[in-house]
C-alpha positions, 0 to 999 in steps of 0.5 A: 210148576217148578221154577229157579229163582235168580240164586238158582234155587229151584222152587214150587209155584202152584198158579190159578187164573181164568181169562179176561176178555173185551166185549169182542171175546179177545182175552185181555188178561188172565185173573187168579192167584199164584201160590208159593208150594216149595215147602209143602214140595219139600215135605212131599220128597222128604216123606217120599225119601223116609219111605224108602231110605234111613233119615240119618245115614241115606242108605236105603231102608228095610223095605227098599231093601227087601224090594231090591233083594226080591229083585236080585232072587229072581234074576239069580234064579233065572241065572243060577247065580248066588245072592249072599246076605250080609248082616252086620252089628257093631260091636261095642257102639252101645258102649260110645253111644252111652258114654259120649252120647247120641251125637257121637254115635250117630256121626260114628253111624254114618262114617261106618255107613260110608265105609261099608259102601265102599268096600262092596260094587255099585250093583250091591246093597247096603242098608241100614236096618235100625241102631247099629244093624247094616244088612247089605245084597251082594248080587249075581257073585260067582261062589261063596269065596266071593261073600267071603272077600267082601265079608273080610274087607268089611271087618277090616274095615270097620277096625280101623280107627274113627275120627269123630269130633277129634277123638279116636274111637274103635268098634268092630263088627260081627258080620253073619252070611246066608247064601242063595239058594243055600240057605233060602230060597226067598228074602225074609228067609235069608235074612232071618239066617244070616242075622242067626249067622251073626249071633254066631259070630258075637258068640266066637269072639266078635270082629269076625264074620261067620256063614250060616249053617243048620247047626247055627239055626239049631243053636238059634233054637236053643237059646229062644228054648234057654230065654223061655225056661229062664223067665220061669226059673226064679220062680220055680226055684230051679236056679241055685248057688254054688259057694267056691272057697278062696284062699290067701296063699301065704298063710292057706286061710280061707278069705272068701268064697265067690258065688257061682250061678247054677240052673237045673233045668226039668227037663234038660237037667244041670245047664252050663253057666257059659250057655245061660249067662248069656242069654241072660244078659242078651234078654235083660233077664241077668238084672232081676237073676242078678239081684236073687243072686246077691241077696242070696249070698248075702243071706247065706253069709249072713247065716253062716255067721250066725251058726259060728263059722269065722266070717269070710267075703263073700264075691259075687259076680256083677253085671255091667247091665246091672250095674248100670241100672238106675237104683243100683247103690240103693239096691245094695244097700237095702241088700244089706240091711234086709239080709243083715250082712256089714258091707265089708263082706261083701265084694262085687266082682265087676268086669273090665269093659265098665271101667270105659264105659261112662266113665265119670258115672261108673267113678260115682256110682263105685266110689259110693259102693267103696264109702259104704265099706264094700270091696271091689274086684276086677273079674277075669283081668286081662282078657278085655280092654285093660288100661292102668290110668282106669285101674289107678282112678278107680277105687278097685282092691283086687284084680282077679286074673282069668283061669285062661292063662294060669291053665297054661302057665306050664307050657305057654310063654305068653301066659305066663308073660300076662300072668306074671304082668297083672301080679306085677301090675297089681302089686305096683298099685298096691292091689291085691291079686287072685287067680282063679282056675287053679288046678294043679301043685305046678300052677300053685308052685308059679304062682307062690314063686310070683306072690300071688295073693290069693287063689281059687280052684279045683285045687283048693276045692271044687264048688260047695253047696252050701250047706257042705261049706261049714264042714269043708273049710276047716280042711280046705285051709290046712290043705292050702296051707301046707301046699303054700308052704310047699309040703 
């Protein structure tokens, strides 16, 4: 039986007794024994509760809200009303998690949850379905608009700033929406597109929402097909390098060439690194591509040397998931030593969003690369999170800016605002700068006017193969030369 003891905490008592009675049957008393059961009840609601509910934020789990979405599928079938699905990941919460630890995120995890149950109805659905993945049912709406608002408070919502521990955190989310009867006609199906929905919301640019569509589910199909010819490609020796000539823009000497990824499917033919890359990093698959690719490079620079060509730099383009890898230094340097390379030919391109993540590591594992005598660029400058005091704690030596905003310097104020604050920038931190993209006289004449140090592009040169780069350098430089110059 259940009992309140003085304090008003309610307990368990589970009692046992049979009567006593006097030689004339009249009970006297009752004997047996009385056990204290509250923790064993206890236990009883707590594995009742993690059944249907997420132990950390208390939203319903998957399976109560699938239970719940069947539910709302047949009322809307009896009604011919709509069902939306939305699923939701945060973006950049990985990033927290692992610089400032589970701690963080899980309090991070459960604001966002208190956040996203105020911004449906009380008759909706928000559920927490694993890590940093919320799928809510918004039942009986009226039209698609309707999924949209919601979709729309929820993105505005989780960018606004968290307070955790006092700090100021931002994530936003990728919110993807199937609709009933739409986009299926039962919860498992719904659900499948709206979570294709929202990978096609990340691939647009994230802190957005995006409803599902057949073109999407292709697009789905697509990259499970690119995953697939991916694990085989090594081995088939279908993946290939591309050398691209940089340039010093003063003098119009070749000081390098960056090592650009290529896939030639059999069956789809030459693919698009912007297609793989991708999917690379989103499998895992980029830490192993991404080790053939640098100790492919360093093995053609190493070659050229040997046939005579003048020793240049050799970039190549560096994963943040490969270099968080445990074993990265050690992989480099037996990198070097196997392909015989001397450390300052190398440079590792590395992109802006590892100079926050984990910070004190990211500073120890770079500033070891930099002893070992490699040089160390930021890739694609400005078009993520950018901040001086990282750029000036960490032993960067180049700053490349992304090819978005030299295509544009002619015709776009802005770019050229961006363009001419990194040259600014890295020359007050006594970096060199590179621009990448280059493709005509009027983006080089821009560049030359703001000292730009270095540049690369169809200007210059196309991509090489690599047995085309001996007897295209010598050419590359005068060329370069004489358009610095301004001839």
């Amino acid at each position: 039986m259940e009992t309140v003891n003085p304090g008003g905490a309610t307990g368990w008592i589970l009692a046992r007794g049979e009567p006593q009675r006097n030689p004339a049957g009249v009970i006297t008393s009752l004997s047996g024994i009385v056990l204290d059961i509250t923790d064993r009840k206890r236990a009883e609601k707590q594995v009742q509760f993690l059944a249907y509910y997420d132990g950390l934020t208390g939203l319903p789990n998957r399976r109560l809200l699938q239970d719940r979405l069947v539910k709302a599928i047949a009322s809307a079938r009896r009604r011919s009303e709509l069902v939306a699905v939305l699923f939701l990941d945060l973006d950049r919460f990985k990033i927290i998690n692992d610089s400032l630890g589970h701690s963080v995120g899980d309090l991070l995890l459960k604001e966002a949850a208190e956040r996203l149950k105020r911004q449906v109805r009380d008759q909706d659905t928000v559920s927490r379905v694993g890590g940093d993945e919320f799928l809510v049912v918004l039942s009986s709406i009226p039209d698609i608009e309707a999924a949209a608002a919601a979709a729309d408070r929820i993105v505005n919502a989780m960018s606004a700033e968290f307070r955790i521990q006092d700090r100021s955190l931002r994530v936003s989310c990728s919110v993807g929406i199937s609709i009933f009867p739409e986009h299926g006609n039962d919860a498992e199906t719904l659900i499948k597109n709206a979570d294709a929905a929202m990978y096609g919301a990340k691939e647009s640019g994230r802190n957005r929402f995006r409803f599902f569509s057949e073109a999407m589910n292709a697009q789905v199909v697509e990259r499970s097909m690119l995953e697939q010819g991916l694990r085989v490609a090594l081995d088939r020796n279908e993946l290939f390098l591309m050398y691209q000539p940089q340039a010093d823009l003063r003098t119009g000497k070749i000081t390098g060439l960056e090592a650009l990824l290529r896939w030639r499917h059999p069956e789809l033919g030459l693919i698009p690194p912007d297609k793989f890359i991708r999917v690379a990093e989103n499998s895992g698959l980029i830490v192993p591509i991404g080790e053939w690719v640098l100790r492919t490079a360093c093995l053609q620079a190493r070659r050229w040397q040997q046939d005579g060509i003048p020793p240049v730099t050799i970039a190549v383009n560096v994963s943040a998931m490969q270099f968080r890898q445990e074993g990265f230094r050690e992989f480099i340097h037996y990198a070097l030593r196997e392909t015989g390379l001397a450390p300052q030919y190398l440079e590792l391109e590395l992109t802006e969003s590892l100079l926050t993540s984990n910070a004190d590591v990211m500073f120890a594992v770079m500033q070891d690369l930099k002893d070992m005598g490699l040089k160390l660029a930021i890739d694609d400058f400005g078009t993520g999170y950018s901040s001086l005091s990282y750029l000036r704690q960490f032993p960067v030596s180049k700053l490349k800016i992304d090819g978005s905003f030299i295509r544009d310097v002619a015709t776009n104020a802005d770019a050229v605002a961006i363009a001419k604050a990194i040259i600014s920038l890295a020359k007050s931190l006594n970096l060199k700068v590179i621009a990448e993209g280059v493709e005509t006289e009027a983006q080089l004449a821009f560049l030359r006017e703001h000292h730009c140090d270095e540049v690369q592009g169809y200007y210059l040169s196309e991509p090489l193969h690599a047995d085309l780069v001996s007897a295209r350098l010598p050419a590359l430089a005068g060329r370069t030369m004489s358009a610095a110059c301004g001839h």
